[in-house]
N, C-alpha and C positions, 0 to 999 in steps of 0.2 A: 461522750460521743453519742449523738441520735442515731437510733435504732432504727431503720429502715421496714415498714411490714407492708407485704408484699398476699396479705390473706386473703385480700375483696380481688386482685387479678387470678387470684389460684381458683377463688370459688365460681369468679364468672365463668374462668374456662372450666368449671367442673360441673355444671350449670349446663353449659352449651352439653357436653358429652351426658349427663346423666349422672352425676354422681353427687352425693348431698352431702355426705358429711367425709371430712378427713380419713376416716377410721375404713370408711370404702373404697375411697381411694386409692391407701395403703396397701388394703387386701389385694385389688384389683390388680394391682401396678407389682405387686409383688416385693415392695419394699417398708421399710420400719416408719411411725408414724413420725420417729425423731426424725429422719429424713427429709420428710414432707415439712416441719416445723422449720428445719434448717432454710429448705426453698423459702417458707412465707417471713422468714428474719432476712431476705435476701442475701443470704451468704453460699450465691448457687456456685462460687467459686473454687469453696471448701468440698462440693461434693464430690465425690467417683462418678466416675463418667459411664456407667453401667446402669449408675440409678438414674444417672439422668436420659439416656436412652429409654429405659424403661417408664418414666413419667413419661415425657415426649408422644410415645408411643400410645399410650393409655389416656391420653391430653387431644392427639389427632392434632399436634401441631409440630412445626419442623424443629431442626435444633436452633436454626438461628432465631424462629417466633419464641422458643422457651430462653434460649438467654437475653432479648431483647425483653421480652418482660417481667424478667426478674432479676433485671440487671441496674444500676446507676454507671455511670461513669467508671467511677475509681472501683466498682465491685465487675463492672463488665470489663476494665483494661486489667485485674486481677483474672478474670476467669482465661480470658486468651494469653496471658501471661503464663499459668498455669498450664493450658492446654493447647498452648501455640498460636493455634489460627483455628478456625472454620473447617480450612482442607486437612489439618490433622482431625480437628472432633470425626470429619467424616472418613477419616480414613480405622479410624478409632470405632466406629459403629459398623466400618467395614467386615477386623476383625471380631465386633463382639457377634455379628449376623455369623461371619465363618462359625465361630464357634458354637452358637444356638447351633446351626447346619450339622454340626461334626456329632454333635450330644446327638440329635435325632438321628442322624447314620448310624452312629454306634448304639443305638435302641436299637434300629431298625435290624440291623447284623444279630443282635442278640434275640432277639423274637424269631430270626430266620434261621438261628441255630439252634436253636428250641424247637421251633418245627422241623428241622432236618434228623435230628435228636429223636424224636419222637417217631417220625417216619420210619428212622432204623429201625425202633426198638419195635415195632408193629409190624414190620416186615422179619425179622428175625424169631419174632415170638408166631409168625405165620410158618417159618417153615419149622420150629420146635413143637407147635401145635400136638402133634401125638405124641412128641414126651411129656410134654405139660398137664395133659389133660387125662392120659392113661398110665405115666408111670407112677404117681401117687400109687391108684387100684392096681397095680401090678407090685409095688413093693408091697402092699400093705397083703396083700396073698402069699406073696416067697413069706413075711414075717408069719404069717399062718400055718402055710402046707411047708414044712420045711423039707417034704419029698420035690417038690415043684422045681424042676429043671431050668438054670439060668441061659440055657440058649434058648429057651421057650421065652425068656422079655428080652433077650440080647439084643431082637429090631425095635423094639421101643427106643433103644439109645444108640445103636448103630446106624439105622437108617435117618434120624434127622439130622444126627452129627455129622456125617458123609455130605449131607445135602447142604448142610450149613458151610460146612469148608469147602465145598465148591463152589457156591454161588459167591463168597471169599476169596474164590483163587488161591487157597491154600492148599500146599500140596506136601506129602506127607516125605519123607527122607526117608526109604527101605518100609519095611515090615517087622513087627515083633518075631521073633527068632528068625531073621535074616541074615546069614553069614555075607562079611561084603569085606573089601580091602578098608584098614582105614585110612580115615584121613582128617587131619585133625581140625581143620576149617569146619567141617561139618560135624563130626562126631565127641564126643566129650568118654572120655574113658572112669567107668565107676570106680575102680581102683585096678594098679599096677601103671605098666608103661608101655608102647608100643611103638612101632616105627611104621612111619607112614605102609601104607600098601600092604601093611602085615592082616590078616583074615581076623574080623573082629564080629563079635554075635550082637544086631541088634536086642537091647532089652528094654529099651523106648523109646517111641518111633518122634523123631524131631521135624519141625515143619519151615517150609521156605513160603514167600508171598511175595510174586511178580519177581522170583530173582534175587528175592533179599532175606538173610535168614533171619526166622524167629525163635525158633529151638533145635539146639544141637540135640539130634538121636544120642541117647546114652546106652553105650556099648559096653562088652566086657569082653576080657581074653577069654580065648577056646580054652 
């Protein structure tokens, strides 16, 4: 059977766009040099229609200019045989655009949740600012003067934690040693048993946010 080459129409269009040798074109267009070898044997029939989009594109010619010239007869009623009609190729490069489109949004989400990421941690590390930066030289002195009184750094780590769980909207469930009825939605008992409404001692304070709990307060029997 004669082999069909289809080399000198690939170069001319390669030619016309700037491209000299196979091996840049390949690079360019984003696909394997077998590929391009498969188009100049005219067997554009056999190819995925992704790479041939992609030549297409890189060629500046339409789909029907690239299967009309690298088509014959029996290898062009092979290729729409394969790939139906024309209105399917195009409905076919409709999908592969959606999906170029969908990868670039899904970049796009991911760069913008990196920057949102990053925005947190910089506004959170703003209001920890005087833990961060004073309680190193505040512990590294209690390790020194071991007279040094811990309610003397207690607002190092009281006051930005308070700041932090408000501008969180988190809110605390009672107070450490707060007597309260319990209740067991909220409260989690350290050991024994209790009945609802019975007077129970906070022993760690549990926290709600917008309404919804994140830690049950752990209580114990009086």
């Amino acid at each position: 059977m004669l082999e069909i080459d289809f080399t000198k129409n690939l170069r001319n269009l390669m030619q016309t766009v700037g491209y000299e040798s196979f091996k840049s074109l390949s690079r360019a267009a984003g696909v394997s040099q077998w590929q391009i070898l498969q188009l100049r044997r005219g067997k554009i029939g056999q190819m995925r229609i992704e790479v041939l989009i992609k030549l297409s594109e890189i060629l500046q010619i339409s789909w029907t200019e690239l299967v009309e010239n690298f088509s014959v007869d029996g290898l062009s009623s092979s290729f729409h045989k394969t790939h139906s009609s024309h209105k399917n190729i195009d409905l076919l490069k409709q999908i592969t655009d959606l999906q170029v489109e969908y990868e670039r949004l899904t970049l796009s989400m991911l760069e913008q949740r990196e920057g949102l990421k990053q925005e947190f941690q910089r506004s959170s590390l703003q209001i920890l600012e005087s833990l961060i930066l004073q309680w190193p030289t505040a512990a590294h002195r209690a390790r020194e003067d071991h007279q040094l009184s811990a309610v003397k750094i207690l607002p190092l780590v009281d006051t930005p934690l308070k700041r932090l769980l408000q501008d969180w909207n988190v809110e605390a469930i009672a107070s450490v040693g707060t007597e309260i009825p319990y209740n067991p939605q909220f409260h989690e008992l350290l050991a024994g048993t209790a009945q609802p409404g019975e007077i129970v001692k906070v022993r760690y304070i549990g926290y709600m946010q917008h309404d919804q709990l994140l830690y049950r307060a752990r209580v114990s029997l009086l």
